[in-house]
C-alpha positions in Angstrom: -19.6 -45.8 -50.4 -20.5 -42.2 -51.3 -23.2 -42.1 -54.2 -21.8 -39.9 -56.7 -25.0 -37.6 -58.2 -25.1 -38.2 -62.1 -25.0 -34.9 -64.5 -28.2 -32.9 -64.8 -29.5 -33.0 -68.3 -30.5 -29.8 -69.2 -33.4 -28.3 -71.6 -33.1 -24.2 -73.2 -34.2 -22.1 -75.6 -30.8 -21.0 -76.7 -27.0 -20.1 -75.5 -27.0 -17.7 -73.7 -29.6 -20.1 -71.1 -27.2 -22.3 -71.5 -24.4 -20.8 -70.0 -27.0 -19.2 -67.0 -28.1 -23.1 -66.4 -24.5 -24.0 -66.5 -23.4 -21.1 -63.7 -26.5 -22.4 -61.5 -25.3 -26.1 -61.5 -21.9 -25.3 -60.5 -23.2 -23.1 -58.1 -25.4 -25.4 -56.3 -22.5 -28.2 -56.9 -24.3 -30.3 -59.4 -22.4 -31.0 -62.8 -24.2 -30.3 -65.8 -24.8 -33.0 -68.4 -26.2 -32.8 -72.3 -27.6 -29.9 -73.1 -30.5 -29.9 -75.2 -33.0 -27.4 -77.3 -31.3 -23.9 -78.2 -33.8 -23.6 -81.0 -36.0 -21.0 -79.3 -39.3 -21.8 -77.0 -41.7 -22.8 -79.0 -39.8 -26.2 -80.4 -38.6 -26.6 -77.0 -42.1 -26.3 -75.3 -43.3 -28.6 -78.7 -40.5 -31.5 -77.5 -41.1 -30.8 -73.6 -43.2 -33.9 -73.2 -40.4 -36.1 -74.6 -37.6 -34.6 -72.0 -40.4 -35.3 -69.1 -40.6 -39.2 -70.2 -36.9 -39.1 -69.9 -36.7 -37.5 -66.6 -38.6 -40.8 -65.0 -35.4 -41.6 -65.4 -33.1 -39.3 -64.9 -32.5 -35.5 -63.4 -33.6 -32.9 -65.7 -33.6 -29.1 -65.5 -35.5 -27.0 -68.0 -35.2 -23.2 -68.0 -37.8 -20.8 -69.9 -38.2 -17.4 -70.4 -42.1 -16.7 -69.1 -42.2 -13.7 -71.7 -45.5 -12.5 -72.4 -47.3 -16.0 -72.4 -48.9 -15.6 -68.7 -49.5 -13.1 -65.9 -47.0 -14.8 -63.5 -44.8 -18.5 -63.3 -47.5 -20.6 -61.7 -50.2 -20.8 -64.3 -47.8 -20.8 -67.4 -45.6 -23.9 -65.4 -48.7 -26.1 -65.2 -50.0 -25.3 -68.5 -47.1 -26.5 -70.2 -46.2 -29.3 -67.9 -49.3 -30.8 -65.9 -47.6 -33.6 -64.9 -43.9 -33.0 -64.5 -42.2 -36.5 -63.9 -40.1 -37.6 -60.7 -36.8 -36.3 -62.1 -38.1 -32.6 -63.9 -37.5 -29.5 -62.7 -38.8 -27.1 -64.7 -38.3 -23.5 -64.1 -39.2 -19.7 -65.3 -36.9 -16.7 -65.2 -39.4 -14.3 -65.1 -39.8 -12.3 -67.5 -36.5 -13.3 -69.3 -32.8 -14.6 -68.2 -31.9 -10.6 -68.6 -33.4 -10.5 -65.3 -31.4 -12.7 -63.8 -28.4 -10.8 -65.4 -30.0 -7.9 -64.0 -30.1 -8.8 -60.8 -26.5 -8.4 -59.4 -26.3 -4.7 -60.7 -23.3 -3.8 -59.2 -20.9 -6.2 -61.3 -23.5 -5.9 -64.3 -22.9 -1.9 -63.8 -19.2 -2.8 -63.6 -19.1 -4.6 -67.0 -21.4 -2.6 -69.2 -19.9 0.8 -68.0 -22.9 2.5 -66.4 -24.2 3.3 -62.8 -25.4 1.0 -60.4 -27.9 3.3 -59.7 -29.2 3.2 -63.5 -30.2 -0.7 -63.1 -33.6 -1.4 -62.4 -34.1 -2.5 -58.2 -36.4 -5.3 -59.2 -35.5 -7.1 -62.9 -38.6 -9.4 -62.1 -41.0 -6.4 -62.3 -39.9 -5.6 -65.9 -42.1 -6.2 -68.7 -39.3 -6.6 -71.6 -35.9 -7.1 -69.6 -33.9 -8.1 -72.9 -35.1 -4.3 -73.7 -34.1 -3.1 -70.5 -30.5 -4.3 -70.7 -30.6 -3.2 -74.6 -31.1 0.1 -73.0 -29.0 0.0 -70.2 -25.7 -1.0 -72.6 -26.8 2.1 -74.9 -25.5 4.7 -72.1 -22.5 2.4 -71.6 -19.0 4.8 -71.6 -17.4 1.6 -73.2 -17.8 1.8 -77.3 -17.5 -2.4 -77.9 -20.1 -2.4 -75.2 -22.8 0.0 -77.4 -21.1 -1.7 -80.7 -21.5 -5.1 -79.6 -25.0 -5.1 -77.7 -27.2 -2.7 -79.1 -28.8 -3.0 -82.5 -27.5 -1.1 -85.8 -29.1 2.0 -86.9 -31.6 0.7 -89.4 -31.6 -3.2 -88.2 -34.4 -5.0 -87.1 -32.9 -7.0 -85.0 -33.9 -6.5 -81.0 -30.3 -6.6 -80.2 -27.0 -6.1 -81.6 -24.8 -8.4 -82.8 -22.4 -9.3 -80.0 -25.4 -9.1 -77.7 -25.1 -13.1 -76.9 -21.8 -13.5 -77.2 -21.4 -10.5 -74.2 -23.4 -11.7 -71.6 -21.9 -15.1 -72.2 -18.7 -13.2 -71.3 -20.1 -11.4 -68.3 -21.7 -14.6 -66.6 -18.3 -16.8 -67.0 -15.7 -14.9 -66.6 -12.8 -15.6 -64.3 -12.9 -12.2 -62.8 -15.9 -9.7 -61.9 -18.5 -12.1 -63.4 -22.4 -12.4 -62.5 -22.7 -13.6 -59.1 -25.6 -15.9 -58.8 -25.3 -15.9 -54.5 -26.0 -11.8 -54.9 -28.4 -12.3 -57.5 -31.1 -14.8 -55.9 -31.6 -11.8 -53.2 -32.9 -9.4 -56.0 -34.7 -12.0 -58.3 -37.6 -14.2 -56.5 -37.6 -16.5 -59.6 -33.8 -17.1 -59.9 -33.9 -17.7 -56.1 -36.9 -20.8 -56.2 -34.8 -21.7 -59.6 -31.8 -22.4 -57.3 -33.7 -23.7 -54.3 -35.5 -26.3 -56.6 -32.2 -27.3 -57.8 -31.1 -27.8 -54.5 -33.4 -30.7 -54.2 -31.6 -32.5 -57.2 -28.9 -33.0 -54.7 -31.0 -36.3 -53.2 -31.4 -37.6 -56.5 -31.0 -41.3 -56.5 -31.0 -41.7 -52.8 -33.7 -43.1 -52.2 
């Protein structure tokens, strides 16, 4: 009898990883169980020894953005998780998700309305992606592109206020969506994310 893989738990710091993490899954071929966090990094790096105990147990994929916090993935992945537990896999997009976004430019350039050419060769290499693609949807030709992602005149915010809700759109949609097979050859992060997941496959077998 075929052993059927069980759903990967998954850890975030908010929706729009969620819907990245969920992608990745059913692009490896791995369904995607509860989803837990979305209340930013710091509570989820604060509960991150709970989710490990519980990945003795079970498959677990937790995805963060590396930010700021270190230099490169390595050092940050074993200062917050020295000892990662049989079932964790715990990954970095570095610097943010955006990069990941980034990374197939061609349909990106498609949806926001700008050049291909205009998007950064190597969204790994940028020190504030989020700001990047900020940017990027500010030359868009499409008005509910600029109205939706960038912020107000006068706002705080980093973003606008359809930001989320649009690269949930762009990442899921049925047609001309983020391609995560393109992506993984201009992202070195997203690509060991995917290979790592890839190893989830022999879950359970032994």
């Amino acid at each position: 009898m075929e052993l059927v893989l069980p759903p990967i738990n998954v850890l975030v710091e908010g929706v729009t990883d969620e819907v990245m993490v969920r992608r990745l899954l059913q692009y490896v071929g791995l369904s995607c169980g509860t989803v837990y966090g979305k209340e930013g990094k710091g509570a989820l790096l604060k509960r991150l020894p709970n989710y490990n105990r519980a990945a003795r147990f079970a498959p677990w994929l937790v995805v963060v953005d590396l930010d700021r916090d270190a230099e490169c993935a390595p050092p940050f992945l074993r200062s917050a998780l020295p000892d990662p537990a049989i079932g964790m896999r715990f990954r970095v997009a570095v610097r943010a998700v955006e990069a990941w976004i980034m990374a197939d430019a061609e349909q990106l350039a498609t949806f926001l309305g700008i050049r291909a050419a205009d998007i950064p060769s190597n969204p790994d290499a940028e020190p504030d992606p989020k700001n990047t693609l900020v940017n990027l949807a500010r030359r868009s030709r499409k008005r509910v592109i600029r109205d939706d992602m960038v912020p107000r005149e006068g706002s705080r915010g980093r973003v606008g206020p359809g930001y989320a809700g649009r690269l949930i759109e762009f990442v899921m949609a049925a047609q001309q969506s983020w391609r995560p097979e393109v992506a993984v050859q201009r992202s070195d992060s997203l690509y060991r994310c995917v290979e790592v997941l890839e190893t989830l496959r022999t879950w359970g077998r032994g």
